[in-house]
DRENZA-992615 format. One record per residue: x, y, z of N, C-alpha, C, O in turn; chain; residue number from 0. Coordinates in steps of 0.001 Angstrom, whole numbers, plus 500000, padded with zeros to 6 digits. Layout:
DRENZA-992615
{{X; Y; Z}; {X; Y; Z}; {X; Y; Z}; {X; Y; Z}; A; NUM},
...
***
This chain:
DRENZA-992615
{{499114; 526404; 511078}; {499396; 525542; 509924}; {500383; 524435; 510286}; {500646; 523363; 509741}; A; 0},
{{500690; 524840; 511017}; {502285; 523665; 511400}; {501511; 522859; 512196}; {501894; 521696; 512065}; A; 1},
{{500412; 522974; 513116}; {499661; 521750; 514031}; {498960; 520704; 512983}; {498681; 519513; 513118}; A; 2},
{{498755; 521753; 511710}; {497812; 520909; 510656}; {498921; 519613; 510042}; {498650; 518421; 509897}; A; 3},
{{500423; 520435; 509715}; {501356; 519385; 509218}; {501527; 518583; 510041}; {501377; 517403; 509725}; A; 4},
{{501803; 518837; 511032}; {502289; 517029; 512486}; {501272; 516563; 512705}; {501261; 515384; 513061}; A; 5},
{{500027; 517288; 512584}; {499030; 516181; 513029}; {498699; 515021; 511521}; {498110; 513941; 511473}; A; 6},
{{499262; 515702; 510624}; {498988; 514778; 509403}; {500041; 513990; 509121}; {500061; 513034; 508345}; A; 7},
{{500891; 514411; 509760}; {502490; 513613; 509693}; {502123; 512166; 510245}; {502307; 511178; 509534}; A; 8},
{{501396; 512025; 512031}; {501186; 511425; 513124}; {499913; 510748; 512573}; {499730; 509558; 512827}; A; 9},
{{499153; 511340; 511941}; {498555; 510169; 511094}; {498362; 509139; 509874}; {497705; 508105; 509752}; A; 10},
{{499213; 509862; 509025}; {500001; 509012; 508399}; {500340; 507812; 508360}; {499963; 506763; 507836}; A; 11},
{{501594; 508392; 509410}; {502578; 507213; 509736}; {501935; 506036; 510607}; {502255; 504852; 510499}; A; 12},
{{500935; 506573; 511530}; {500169; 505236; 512251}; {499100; 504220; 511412}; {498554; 503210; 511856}; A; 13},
{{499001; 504695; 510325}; {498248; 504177; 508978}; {498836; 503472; 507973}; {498313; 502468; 507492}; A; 14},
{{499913; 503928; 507608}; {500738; 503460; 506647}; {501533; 502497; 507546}; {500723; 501609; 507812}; A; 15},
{{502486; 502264; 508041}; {503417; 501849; 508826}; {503370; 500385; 508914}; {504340; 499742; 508515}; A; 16},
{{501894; 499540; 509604}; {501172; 499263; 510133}; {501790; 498002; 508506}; {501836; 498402; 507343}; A; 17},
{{502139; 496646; 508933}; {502056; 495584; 507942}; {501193; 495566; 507105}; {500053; 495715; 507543}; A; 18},
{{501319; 495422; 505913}; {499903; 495289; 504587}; {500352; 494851; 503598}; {501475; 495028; 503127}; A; 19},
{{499226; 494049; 503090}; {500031; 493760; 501841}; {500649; 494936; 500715}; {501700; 494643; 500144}; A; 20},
{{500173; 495891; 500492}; {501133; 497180; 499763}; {502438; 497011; 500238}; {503161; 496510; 499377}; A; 21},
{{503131; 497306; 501547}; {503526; 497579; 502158}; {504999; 496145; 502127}; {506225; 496217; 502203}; A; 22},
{{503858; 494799; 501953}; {505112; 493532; 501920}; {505469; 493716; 500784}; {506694; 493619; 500714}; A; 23},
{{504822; 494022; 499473}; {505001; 493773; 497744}; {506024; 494556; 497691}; {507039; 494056; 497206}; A; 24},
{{506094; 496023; 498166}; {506848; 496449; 497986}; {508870; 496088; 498669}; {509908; 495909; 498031}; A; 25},
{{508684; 496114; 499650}; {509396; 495393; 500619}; {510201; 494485; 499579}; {511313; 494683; 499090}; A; 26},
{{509457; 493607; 499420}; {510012; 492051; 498663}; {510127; 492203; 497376}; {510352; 491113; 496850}; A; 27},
{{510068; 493171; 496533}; {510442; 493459; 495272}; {512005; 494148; 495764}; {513035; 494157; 495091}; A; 28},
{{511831; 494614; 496927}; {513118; 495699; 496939}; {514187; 494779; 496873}; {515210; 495094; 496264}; A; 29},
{{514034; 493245; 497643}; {515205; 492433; 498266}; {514828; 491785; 496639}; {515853; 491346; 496119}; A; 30},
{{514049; 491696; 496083}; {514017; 490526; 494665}; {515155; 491148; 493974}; {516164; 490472; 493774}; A; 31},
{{515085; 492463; 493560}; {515985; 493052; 492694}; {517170; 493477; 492776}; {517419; 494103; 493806}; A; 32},
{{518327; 493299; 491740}; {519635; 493376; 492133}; {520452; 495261; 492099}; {521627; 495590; 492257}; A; 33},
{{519383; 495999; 491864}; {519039; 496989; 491949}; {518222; 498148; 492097}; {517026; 498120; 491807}; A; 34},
{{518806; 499183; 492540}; {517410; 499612; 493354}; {516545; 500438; 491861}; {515487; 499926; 491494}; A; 35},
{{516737; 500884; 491589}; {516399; 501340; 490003}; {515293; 500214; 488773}; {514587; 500437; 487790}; A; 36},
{{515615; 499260; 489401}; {514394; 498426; 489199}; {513143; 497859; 489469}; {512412; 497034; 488921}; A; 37},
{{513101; 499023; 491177}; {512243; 498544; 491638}; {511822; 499908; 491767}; {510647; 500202; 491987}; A; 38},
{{512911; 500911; 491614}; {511745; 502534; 491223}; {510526; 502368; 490587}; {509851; 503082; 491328}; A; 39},
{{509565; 501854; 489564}; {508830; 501751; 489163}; {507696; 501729; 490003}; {506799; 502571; 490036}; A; 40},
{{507824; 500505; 490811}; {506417; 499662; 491727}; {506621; 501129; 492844}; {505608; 501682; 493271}; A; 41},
{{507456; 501435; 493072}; {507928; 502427; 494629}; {506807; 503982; 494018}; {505881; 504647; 494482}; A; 42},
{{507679; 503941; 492669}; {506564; 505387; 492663}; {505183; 504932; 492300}; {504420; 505854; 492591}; A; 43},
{{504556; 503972; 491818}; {503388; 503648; 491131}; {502750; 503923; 492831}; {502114; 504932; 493135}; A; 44},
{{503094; 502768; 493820}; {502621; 503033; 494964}; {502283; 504169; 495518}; {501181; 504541; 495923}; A; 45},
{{503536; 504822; 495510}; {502825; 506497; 495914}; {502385; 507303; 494753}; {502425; 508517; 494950}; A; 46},
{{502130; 507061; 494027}; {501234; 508231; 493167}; {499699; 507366; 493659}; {498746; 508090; 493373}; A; 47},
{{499284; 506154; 494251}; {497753; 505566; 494329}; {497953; 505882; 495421}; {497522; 504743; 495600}; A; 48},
{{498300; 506500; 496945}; {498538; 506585; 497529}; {497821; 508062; 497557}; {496668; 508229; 497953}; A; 49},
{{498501; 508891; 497175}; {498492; 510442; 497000}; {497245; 510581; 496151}; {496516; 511521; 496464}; A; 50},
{{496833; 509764; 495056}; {495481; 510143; 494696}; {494406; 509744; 495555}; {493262; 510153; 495357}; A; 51},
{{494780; 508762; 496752}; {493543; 508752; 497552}; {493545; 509495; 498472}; {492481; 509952; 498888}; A; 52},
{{494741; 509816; 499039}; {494381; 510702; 499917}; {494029; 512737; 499474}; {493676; 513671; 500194}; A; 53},
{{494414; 512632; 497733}; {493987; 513714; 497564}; {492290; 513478; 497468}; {491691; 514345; 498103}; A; 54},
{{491423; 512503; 496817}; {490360; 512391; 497071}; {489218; 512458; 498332}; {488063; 512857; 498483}; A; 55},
{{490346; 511770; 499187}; {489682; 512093; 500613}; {489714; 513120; 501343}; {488780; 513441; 502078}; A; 56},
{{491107; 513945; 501197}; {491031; 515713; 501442}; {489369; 516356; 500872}; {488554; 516987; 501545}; A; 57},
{{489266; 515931; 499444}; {488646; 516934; 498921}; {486959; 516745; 499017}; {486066; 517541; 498726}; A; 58},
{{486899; 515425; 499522}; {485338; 515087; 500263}; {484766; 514175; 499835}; {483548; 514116; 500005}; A; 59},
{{485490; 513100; 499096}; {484813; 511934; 498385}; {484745; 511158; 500055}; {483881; 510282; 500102}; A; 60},
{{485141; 511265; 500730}; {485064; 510219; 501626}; {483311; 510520; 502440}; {482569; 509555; 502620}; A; 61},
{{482948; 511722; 502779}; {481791; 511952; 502923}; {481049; 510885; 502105}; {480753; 509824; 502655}; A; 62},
{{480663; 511159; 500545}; {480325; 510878; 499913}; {480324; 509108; 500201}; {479263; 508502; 500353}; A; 63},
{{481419; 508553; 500236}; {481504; 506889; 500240}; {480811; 506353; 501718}; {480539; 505172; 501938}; A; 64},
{{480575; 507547; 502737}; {480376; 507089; 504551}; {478832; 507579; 504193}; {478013; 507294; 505067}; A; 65},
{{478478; 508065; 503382}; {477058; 508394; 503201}; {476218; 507301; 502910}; {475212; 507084; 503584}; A; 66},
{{476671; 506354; 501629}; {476166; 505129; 501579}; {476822; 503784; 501983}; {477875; 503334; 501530}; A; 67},
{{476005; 503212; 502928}; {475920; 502099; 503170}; {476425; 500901; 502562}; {477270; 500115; 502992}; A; 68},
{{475739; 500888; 501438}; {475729; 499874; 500560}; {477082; 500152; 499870}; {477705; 499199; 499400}; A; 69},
{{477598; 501481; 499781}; {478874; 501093; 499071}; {479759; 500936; 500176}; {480520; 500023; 499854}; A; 70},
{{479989; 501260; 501061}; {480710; 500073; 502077}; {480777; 499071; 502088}; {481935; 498657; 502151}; A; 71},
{{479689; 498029; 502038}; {479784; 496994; 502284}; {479940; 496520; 500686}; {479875; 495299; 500545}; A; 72},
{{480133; 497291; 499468}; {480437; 496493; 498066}; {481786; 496109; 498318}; {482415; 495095; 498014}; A; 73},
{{482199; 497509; 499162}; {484055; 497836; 499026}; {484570; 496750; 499935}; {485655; 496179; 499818}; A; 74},
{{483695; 496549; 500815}; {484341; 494981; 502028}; {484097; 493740; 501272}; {484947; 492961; 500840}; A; 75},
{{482956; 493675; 501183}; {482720; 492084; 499919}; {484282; 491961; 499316}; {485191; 491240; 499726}; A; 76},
{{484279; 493093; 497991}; {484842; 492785; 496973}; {486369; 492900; 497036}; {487104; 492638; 496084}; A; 77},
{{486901; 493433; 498591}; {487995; 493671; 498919}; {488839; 492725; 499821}; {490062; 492616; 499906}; A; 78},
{{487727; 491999; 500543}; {488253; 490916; 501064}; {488333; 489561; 500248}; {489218; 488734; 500469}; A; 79},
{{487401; 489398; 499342}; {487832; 488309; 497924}; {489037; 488656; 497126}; {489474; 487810; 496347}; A; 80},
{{489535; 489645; 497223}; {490627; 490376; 496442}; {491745; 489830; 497159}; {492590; 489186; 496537}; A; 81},
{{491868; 490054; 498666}; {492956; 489691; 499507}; {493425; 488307; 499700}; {494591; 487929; 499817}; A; 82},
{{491851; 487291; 499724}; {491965; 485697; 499499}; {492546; 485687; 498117}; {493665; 485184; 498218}; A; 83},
{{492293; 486018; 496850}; {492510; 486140; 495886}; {493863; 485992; 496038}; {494400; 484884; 496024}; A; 84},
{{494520; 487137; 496198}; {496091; 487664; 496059}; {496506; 487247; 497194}; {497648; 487705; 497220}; A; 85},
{{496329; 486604; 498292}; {497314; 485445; 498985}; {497328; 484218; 498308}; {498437; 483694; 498200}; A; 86},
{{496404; 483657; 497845}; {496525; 481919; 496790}; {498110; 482742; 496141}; {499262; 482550; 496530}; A; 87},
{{497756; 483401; 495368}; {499058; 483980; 493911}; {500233; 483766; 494631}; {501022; 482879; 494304}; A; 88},
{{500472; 484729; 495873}; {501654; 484495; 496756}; {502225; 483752; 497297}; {503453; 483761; 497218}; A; 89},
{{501480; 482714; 498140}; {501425; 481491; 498698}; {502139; 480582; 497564}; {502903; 479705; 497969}; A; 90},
{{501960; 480718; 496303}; {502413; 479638; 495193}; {503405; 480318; 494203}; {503806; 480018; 493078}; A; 91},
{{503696; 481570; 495241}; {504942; 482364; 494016}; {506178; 481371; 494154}; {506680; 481263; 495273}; A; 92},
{{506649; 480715; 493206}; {507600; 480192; 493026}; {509120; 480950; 493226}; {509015; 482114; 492838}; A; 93},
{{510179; 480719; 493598}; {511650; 481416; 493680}; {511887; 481884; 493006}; {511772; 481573; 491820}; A; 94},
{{512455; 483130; 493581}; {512780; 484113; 492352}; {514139; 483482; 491489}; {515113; 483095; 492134}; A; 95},
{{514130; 483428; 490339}; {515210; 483058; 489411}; {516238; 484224; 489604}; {515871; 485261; 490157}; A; 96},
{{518025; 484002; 488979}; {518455; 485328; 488316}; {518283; 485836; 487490}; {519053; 486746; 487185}; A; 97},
{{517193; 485522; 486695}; {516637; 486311; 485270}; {515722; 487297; 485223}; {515343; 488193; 484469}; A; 98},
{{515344; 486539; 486956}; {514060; 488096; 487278}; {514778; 489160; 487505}; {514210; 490244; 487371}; A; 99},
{{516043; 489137; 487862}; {516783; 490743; 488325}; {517002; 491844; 486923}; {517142; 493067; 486931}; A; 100},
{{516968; 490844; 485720}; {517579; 491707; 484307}; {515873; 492302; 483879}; {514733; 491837; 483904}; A; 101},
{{516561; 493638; 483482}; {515137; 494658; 483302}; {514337; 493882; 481934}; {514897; 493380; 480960}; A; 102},
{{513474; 493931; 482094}; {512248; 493006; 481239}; {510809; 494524; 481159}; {510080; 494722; 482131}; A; 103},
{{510722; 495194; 480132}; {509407; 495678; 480420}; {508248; 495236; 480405}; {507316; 495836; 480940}; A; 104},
{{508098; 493888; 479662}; {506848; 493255; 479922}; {506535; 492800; 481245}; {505382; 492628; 481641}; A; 105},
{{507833; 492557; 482101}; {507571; 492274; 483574}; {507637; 493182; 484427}; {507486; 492956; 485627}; A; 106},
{{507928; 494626; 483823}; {507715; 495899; 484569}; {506275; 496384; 484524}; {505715; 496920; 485480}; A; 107},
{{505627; 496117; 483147}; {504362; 496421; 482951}; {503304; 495474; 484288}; {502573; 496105; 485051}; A; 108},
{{503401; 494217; 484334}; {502685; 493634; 484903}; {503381; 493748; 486278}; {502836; 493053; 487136}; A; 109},
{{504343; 494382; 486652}; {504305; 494555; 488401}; {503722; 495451; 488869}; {503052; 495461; 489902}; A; 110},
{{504012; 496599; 487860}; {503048; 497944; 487717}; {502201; 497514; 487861}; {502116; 497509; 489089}; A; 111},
{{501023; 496892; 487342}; {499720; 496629; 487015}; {499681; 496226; 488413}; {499201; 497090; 489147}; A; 112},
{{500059; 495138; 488988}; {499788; 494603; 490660}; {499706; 495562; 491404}; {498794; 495755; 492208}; A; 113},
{{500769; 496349; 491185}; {500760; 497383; 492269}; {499449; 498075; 492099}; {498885; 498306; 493168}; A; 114},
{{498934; 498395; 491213}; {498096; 499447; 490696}; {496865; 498732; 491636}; {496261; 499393; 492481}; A; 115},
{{496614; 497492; 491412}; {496264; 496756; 491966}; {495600; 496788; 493817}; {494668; 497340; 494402}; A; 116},
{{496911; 495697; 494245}; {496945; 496146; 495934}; {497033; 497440; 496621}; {497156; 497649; 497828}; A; 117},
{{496914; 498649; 495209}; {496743; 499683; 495883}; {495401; 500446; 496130}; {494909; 500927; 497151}; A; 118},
{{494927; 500376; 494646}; {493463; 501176; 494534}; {492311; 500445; 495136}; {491345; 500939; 495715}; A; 119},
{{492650; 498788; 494833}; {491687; 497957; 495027}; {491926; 497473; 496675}; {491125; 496766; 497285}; A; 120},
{{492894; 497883; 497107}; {493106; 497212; 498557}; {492176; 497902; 499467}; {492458; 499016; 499908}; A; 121},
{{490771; 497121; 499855}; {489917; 497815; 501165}; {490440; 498626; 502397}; {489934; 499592; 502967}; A; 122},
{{491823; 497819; 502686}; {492453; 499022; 503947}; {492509; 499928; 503648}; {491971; 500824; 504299}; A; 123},
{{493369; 500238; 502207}; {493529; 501755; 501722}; {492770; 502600; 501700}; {492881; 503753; 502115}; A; 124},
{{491739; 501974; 501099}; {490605; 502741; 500617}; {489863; 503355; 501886}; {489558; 504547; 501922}; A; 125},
{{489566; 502380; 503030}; {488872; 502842; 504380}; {489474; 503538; 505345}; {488998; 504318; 506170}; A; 126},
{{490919; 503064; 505100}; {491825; 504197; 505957}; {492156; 505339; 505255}; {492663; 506204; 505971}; A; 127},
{{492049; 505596; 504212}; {492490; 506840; 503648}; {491144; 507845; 503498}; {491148; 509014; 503885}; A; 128},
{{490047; 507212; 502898}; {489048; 507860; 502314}; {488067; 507929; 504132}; {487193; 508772; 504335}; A; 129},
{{488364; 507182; 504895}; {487563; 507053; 506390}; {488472; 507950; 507106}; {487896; 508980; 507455}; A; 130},
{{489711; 507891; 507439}; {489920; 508257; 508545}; {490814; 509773; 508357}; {490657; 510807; 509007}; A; 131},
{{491829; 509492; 507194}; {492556; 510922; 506772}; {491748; 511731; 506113}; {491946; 512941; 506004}; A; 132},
{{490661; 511036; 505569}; {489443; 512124; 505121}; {488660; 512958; 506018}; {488480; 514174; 505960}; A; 133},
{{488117; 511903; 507057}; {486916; 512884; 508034}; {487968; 513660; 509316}; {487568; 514472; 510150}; A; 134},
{{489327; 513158; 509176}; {490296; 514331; 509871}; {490723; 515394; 509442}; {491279; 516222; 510163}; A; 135},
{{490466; 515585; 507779}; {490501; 516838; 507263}; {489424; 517395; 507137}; {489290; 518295; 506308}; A; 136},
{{488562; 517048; 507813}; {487243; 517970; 507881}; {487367; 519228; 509017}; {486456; 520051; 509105}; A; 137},
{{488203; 519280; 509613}; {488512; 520144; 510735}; {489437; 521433; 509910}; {489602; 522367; 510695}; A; 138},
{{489770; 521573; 509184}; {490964; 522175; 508502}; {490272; 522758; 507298}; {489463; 522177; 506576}; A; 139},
{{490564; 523579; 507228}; {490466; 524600; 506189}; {491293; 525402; 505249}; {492117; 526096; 505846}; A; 140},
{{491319; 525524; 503782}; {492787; 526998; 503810}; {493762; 525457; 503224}; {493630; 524347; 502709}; A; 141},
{{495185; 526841; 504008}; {496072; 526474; 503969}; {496468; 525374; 505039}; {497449; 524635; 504957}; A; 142},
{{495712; 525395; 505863}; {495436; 524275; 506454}; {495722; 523024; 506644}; {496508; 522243; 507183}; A; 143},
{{494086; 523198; 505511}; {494332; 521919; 504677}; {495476; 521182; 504267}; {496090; 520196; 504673}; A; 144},
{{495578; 522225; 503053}; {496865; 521982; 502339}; {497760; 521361; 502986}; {498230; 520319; 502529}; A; 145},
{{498192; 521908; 504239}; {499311; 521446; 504956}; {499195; 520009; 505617}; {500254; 519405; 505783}; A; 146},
{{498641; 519725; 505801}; {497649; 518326; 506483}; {498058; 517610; 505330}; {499230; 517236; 505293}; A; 147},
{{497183; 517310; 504232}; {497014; 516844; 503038}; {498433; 516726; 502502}; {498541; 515629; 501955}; A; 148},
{{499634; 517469; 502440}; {500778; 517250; 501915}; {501270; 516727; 503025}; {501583; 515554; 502817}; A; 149},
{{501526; 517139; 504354}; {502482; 516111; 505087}; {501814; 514539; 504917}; {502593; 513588; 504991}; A; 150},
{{500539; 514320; 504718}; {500457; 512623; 504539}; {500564; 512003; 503574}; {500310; 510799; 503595}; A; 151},
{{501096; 512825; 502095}; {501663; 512359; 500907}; {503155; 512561; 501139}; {504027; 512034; 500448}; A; 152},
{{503298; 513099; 501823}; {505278; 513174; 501927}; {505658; 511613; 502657}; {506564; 510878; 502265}; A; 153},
{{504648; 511304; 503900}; {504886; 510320; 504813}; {504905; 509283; 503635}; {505938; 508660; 503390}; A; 154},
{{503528; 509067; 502764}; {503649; 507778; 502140}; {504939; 507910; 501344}; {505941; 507386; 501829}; A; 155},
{{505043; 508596; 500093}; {506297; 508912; 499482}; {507574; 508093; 500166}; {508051; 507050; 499720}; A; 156},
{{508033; 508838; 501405}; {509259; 508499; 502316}; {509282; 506759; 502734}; {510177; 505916; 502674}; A; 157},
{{507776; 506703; 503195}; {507601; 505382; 503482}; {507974; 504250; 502567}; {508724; 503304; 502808}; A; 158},
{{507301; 504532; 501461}; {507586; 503708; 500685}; {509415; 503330; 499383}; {509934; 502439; 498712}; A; 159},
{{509591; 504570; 499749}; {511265; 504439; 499471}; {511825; 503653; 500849}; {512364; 502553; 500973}; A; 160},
{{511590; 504330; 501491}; {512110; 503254; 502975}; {512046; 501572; 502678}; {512914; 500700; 502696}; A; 161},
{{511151; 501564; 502505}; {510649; 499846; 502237}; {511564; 499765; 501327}; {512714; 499559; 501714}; A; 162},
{{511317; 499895; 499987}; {512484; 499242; 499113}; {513597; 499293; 499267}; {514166; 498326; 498760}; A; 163},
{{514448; 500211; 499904}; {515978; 500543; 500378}; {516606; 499315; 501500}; {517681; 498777; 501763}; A; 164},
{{514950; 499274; 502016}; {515040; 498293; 503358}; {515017; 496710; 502861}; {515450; 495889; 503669}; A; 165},
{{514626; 496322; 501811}; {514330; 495234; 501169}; {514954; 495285; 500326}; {514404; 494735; 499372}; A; 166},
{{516307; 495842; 499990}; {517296; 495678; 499145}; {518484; 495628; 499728}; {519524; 495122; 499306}; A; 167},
{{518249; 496240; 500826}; {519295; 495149; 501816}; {519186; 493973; 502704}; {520201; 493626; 503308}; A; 168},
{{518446; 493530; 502809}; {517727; 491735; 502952}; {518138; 491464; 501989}; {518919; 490516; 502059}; A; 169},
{{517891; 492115; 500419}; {518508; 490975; 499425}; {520024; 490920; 498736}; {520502; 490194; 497865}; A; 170},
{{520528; 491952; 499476}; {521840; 492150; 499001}; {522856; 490864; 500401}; {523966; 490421; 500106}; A; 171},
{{522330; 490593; 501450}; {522289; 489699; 502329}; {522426; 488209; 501999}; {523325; 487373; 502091}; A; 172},
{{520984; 488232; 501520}; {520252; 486829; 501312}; {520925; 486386; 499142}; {520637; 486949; 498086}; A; 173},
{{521518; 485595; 499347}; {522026; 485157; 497837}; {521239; 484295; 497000}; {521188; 484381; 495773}; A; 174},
{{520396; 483144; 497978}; {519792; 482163; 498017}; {518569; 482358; 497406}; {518053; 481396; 496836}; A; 175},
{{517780; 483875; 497427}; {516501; 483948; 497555}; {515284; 483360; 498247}; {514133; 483546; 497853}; A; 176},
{{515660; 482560; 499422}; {514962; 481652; 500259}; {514392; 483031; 501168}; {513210; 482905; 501489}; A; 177},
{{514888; 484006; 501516}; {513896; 485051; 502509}; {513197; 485654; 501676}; {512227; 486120; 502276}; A; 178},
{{513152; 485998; 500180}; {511894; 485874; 499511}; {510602; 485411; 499500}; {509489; 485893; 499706}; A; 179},
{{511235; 483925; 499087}; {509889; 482955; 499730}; {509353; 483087; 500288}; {508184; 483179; 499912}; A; 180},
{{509716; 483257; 502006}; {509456; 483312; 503285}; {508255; 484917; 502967}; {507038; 484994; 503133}; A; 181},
{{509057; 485781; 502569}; {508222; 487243; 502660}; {507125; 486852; 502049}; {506094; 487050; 502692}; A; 182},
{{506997; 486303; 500893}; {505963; 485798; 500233}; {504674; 484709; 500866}; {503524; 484803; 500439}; A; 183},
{{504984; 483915; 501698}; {504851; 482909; 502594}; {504250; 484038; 503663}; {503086; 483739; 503931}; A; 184},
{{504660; 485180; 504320}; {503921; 485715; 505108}; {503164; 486655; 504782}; {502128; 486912; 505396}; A; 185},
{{503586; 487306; 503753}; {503016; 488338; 502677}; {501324; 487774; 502444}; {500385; 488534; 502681}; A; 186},
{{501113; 486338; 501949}; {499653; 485419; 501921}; {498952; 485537; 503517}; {497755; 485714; 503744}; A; 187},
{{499870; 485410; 504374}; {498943; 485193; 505560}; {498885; 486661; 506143}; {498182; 486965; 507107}; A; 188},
{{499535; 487359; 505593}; {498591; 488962; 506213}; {497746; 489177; 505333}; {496972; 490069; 505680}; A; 189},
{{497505; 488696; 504182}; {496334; 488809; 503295}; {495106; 488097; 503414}; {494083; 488662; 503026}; A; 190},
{{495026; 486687; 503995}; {494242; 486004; 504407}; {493721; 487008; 505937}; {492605; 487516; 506044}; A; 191},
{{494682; 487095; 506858}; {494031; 487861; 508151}; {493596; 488664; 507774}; {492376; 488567; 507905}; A; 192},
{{493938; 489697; 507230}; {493132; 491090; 506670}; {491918; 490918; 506147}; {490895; 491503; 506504}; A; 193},
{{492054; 489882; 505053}; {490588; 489302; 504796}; {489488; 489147; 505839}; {488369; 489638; 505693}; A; 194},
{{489814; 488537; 506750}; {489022; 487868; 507506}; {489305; 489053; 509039}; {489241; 488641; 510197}; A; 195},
{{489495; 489968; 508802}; {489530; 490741; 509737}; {488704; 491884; 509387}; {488087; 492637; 510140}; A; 196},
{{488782; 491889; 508260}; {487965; 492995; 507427}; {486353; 492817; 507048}; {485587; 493686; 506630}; A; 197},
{{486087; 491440; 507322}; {484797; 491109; 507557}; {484219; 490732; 508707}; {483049; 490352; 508760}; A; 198},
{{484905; 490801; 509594}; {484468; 490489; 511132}; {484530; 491899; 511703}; {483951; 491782; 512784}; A; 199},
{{484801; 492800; 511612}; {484818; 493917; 511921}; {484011; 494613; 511108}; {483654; 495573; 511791}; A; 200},
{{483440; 494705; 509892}; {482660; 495323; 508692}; {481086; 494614; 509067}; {480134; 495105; 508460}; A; 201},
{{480893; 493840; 509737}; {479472; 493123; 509702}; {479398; 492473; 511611}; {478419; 491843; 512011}; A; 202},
***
């Protein structure tokens, strides 16, 4: 059982880790906000879409999605228009004000919603979680399983507190909000590459 946890630990982390847009949003909300408690929201939303895909792909939907064809290639179409999509938004996110730091739930609702977003709808996720942590739990059985399957929801979990802790000290740094921008500014062009990486490799 313990080979099942490190080997799910070790894949994880080479999955998640790895630049993405999930991965910048979160990041750059951490340094946007003048506390970390404001950016708890997007941090857990992330890992609960996180943990429901990879509980889906434990449990054999990923079979199911590598079976047809055609829904592969819906999930690349409609995932790489998603990524062009949501780099334009970024690319033209304007500076963060000091008014964005004071808690607003209508602007908690709609970061939520993004996140909900670059998470469920993001093609990497979906192909790395439901492709690769899926058909690696096909070897595992039991408790096994189990053990597999929870060390790569602990990794995202950790991961993604990491990021915001890590991006709240960039912004406890930065006064200006100008390395915002910038995250935002590169945040678009890993979304554009991914795009276009995700269809040159898919076809």
């Amino acid at each position: 059982m313990a080979a099942a946890f490190i080997h799910g630990m070790i894949l994880a982390i080479g999955l998640i880790i790895p630049l993405g847009v999930q991965n910048f949003f979160v990041f750059s909300q951490g340094a946007l906000k003048n506390r970390f408690s404001h950016v708890l929201p997007i941090v857990v939303t992330a890992a609960i879409c996180d943990t429901l895909l990879i509980v889906l792909a434990v449990s054999g939907v990923s079979l199911l999605i590598l079976h047809f064809i055609w829904m592969k290639t819906v999930l690349v179409l409609l995932g790489a228009l998603f990524l062009l999509y949501m780099g334009i938004m970024s690319w033209r996110a304007e500076p963060p004000r000091t008014s964005a730091d004071i808690p607003d739930d209508r602007k908690t609702g709609k970061l939520i919603g993004y996140t909900l977003l670059i998470s469920i709808l993001n093609p990497h996720a979906i192909l790395d979680t439901i492709g690769v942590i899926g058909t690696s739990s096909i070897h595992y059985e039991g408790a096994r399983k189990w053990a597999f399957m929870i060390a790569c929801i602990a990794v995202s979990w950790a991961w993604f507190f990491f990021l915001a802790l890590l991006g709240r000290l960039v912004g406890k740094l930065d006064h200006t909000g100008r390395w915002v921008v910038y995250l935002n500014k590169i945040s678009a062009v890993v979304m554009w590459a991914a795009s276009i990486l995700l269809l040159v490799s898919s076809f």
